[in-house]
N, C-alpha and C positions, 0 to 999 in steps of 0.2 A: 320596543318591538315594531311602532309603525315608522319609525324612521330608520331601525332595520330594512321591512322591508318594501320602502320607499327607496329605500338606497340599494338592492339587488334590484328593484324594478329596472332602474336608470340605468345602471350599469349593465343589465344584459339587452336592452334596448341602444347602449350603445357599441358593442360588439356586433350587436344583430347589424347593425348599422354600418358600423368598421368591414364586417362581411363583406355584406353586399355590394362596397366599395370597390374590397380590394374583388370581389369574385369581377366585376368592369373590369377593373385595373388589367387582371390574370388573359379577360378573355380579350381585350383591345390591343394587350401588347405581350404579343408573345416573342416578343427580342429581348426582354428580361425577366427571365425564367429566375435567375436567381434575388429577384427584389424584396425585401423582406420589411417586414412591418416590426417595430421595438421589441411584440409579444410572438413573435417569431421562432422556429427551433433552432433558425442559425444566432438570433442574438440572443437567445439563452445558453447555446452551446459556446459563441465568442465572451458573453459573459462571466462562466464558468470557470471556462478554462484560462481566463486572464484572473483571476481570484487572487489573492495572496496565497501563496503556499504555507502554510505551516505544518506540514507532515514532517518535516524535519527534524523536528526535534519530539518525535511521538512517545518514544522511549521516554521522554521528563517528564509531559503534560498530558499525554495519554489525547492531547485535543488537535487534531489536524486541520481545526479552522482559525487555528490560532499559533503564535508564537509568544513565547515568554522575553521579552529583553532582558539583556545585560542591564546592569550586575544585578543577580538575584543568588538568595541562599534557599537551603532546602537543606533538609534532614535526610540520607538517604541510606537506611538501615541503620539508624541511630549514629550515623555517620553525619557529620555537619562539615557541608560542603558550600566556598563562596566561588560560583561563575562568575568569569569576568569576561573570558571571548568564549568563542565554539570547542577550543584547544580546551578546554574543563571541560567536554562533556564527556571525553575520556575518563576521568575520573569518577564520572558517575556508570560509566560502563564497565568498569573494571568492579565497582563495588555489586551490583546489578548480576553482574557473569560470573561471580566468585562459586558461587553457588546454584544448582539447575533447576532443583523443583523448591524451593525456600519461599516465602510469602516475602514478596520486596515488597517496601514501603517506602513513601514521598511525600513529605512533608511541605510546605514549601511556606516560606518566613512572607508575611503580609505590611505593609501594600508591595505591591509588584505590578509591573506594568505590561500589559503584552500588547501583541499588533494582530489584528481580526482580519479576514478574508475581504475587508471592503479598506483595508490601509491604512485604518484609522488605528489612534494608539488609545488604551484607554488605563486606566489606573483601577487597578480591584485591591479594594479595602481588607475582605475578607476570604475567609472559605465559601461562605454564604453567597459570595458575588461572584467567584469562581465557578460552583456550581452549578450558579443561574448562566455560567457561558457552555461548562458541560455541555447543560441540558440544550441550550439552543443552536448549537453544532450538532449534535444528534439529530435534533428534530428537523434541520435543513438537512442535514444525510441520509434522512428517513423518508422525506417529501421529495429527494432527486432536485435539491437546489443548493444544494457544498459543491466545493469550488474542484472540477476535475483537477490532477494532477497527474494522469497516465499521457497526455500530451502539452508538448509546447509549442506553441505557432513563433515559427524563427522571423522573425522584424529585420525592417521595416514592411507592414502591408499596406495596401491602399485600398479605402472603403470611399467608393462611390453613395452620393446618397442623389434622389428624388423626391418631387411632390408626389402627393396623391395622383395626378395627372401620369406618374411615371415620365415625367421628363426632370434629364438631370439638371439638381441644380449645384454641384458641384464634387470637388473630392478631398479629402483628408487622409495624409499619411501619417501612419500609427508609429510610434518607436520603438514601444516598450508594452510588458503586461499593465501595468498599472496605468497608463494613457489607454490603453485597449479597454480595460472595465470600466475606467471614468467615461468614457464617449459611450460605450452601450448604456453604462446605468442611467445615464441620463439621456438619452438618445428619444429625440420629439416622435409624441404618440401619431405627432402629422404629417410623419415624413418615412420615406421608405428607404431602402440602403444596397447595397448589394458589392459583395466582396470581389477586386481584381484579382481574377484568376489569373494563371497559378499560383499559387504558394507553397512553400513547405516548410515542414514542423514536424517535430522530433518525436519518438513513441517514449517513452522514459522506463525506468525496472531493465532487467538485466541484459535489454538489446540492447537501448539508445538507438533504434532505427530511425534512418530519417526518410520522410518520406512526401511526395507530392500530391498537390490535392490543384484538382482540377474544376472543382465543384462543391455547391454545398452538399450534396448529398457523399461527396468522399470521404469530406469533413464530419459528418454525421457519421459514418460505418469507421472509418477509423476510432472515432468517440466511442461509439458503444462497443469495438473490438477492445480496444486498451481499456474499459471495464468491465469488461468479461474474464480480459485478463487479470487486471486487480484482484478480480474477485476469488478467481484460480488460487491465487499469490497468497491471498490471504488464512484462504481453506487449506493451504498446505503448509503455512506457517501454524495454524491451531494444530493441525496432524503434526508437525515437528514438537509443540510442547505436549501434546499428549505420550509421542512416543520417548519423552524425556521423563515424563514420569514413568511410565512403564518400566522402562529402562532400570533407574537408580529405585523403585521397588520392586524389581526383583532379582530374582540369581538363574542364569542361563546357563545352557549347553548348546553342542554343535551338535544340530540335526543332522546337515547334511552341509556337503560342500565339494560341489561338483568341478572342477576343472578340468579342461581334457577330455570332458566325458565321463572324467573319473571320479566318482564319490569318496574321498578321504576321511572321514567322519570319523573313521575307527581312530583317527590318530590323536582324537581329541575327546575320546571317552571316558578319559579318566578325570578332564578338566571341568571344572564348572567356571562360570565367568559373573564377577559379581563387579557392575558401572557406578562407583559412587557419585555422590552430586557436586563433585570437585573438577569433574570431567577428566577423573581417571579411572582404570577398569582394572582391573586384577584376576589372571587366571590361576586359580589353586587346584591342583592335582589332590583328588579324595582320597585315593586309593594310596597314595605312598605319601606320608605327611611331608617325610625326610625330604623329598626333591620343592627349592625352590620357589615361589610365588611368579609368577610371569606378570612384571611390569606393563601397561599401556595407560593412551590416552585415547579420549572417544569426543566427537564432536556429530552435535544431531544440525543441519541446515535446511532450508527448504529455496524452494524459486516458485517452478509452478509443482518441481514434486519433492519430495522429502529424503533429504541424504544422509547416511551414517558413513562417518569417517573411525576407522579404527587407527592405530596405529602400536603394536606391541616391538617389544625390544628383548633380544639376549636368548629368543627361542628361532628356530628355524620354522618348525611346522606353525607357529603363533605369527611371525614375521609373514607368511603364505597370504593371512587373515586382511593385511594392512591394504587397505583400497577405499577407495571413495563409493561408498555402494547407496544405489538407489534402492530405496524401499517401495518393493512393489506391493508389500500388502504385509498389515498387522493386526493383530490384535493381543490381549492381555497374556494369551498362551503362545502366541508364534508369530515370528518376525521374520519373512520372507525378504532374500536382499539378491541385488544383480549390481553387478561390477558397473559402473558409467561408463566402461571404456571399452567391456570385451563380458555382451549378453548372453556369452555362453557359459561367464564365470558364475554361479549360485550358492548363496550362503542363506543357510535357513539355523536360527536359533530359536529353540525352544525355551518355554521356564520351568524351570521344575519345584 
């Protein structure tokens, strides 16, 4: 405990110190505004975002600060599957998508080796050491130190660095991400940096906007936009599995469905609509056995909002139905929808 803290004594007498440096540094030279010290928000944010990506593959490992190398096996739904390129993760998708609300299961055959958000490769023995990587991707995801993936900075950039004095003592061009996080990780406590403006770097998710950065503070508001947006992305992906179960447990009718102006509803009073977890739907007429079943497919998506794709076949007034419809609001009893294309179109289905 006293060499605990002996050792926060020093270390915040040396920041207090680092301070009062860099506050000279700020007030002597205001011709670089963008000078940044290692502990920095821009070389946390350059650190970041040069990370290893492993979101890639999040569908297998469920862990985005990691990737799994080739060749590995895994169990997936009592299915044994060997990956040899990316061209196999199809088959793990196929087996994954078969079914909509099913408890998937991933096994995955030990050792196996993956690649971490700092490049390195490592070899896990067991589940037990799997685990232990879980948990410590979470815990950097939880502390705001996982590696962004909502932008990329397009290379080559060139980062100026200084002394404490704020004069330059030279520059380094960057190539790649992984040259990008080696030079910050290691990037001297006693030297300052400051990035050649402009630059520009790509927003990722369903733009791919590209876009220029004049400054570190662009670089900063872009960063915290593209995960704000993530974060969108993701709450509206949890709203797409929620409204999939919904869905395939239960049996629906047409509220209402306005076109034109015009509510049609009556035309589909006699139908109930029941969505298995095959991703097809079935409309059966209650009232007259004799007529039919109305064949479709249904697909639930999300971006930043949550889409139902219907598609039915062999009815006219069921064919009306077929649209890519945005759900603008649900719950366990009613599922409010609007056409993506034409917001004057409204489908509301209720459960009964």
């Amino acid at each position: 405990m006293k060499n605990l803290k002996l050792l926060t004594a020093i270390l915040l007498t040396s920041i207090l110190s680092f301070t009062s440096c860099q506050d000279e540094i700020d007030n002597e030279n205001g011709q670089n505004p963008n000078t940044n010290s290692a502990t920095s928000p821009t070389a946390n944010n350059l650190e970041r975002s040069s990370m290893y990506d492993g979101s890639f593959d999040d569908f297998l490992d469920g862990v985005s600060c990691s990737s799994i190398l080739f060749p590995l096996t895994a169990t997936v739904n009592d299915t044994e599957i060997t990956l040899i390129s990316q061209a196999d993760y199809q088959l793990v998708l196929n087996i994954l998508g078969q079914f909509t609300n099913d408890d998937d299961s991933i096994e995955f055959q030990f050792p196996l080796t993956v690649k971490l958000s700092n490049y390195t490769e490592v070899q896990v023995a067991n589940q037990a050491e799997y685990d232990a990587l879980i948990d410590a991707c979470e815990a950097a995801e939880n502390e705001a130190e996982g590696a962004i993936n909502c932008i990329n900075i397009d290379f080559p950039i060139t980062i100026l660095t200084y002394d404490l004095s704020a004069e330059q003592t030279g520059s380094v061009v960057i190539e790649s991400e992984q040259q990008l996080y080696t030079y910050m990780n290691n990037f001297d406590n006693d030297a300052l940096f400051s990035i050649n403006y402009p630059i520009t770097a790509t927003l990722t998710g369903e733009s791919n906007t590209a876009i220029e950065l004049s400054s570190d503070a662009d670089l900063q508001t872009a960063i915290t936009n593209c995960l704000e947006n993530d974060e969108a992305m993701e709450d509206a992906e949890e709203n797409a599995d929620t409204l999939e179960t919904i869905l395939v447990d239960g049996v629906f009718k047409v509220e209402s469905f306005i076109s034109a102006s015009v509510n049609t509803a009556n035309d589909y009073a006699d139908y109930t609509i029941n969505f298995a977890n095959d991703l097809s739907c079935t409309a059966e007429n209650t009232v007259n056995t004799t007529i039919s079943d109305i064949e479709g497919t249904y697909t639930v998506a999300s971006e930043l909002e949550v889409f139902l794709n219907l598609t039915f076949t062999g009815n006219a007034s069921f064919e009306l139905l077929n649209n890519t419809w945005e759900v603008t609001s649900f719950s366990q009893s009613s599922i409010s929808l609007q056409s993506s294309t034409n917001s004057a179109i409204t489908l509301v289905l209720t459960q009964i």
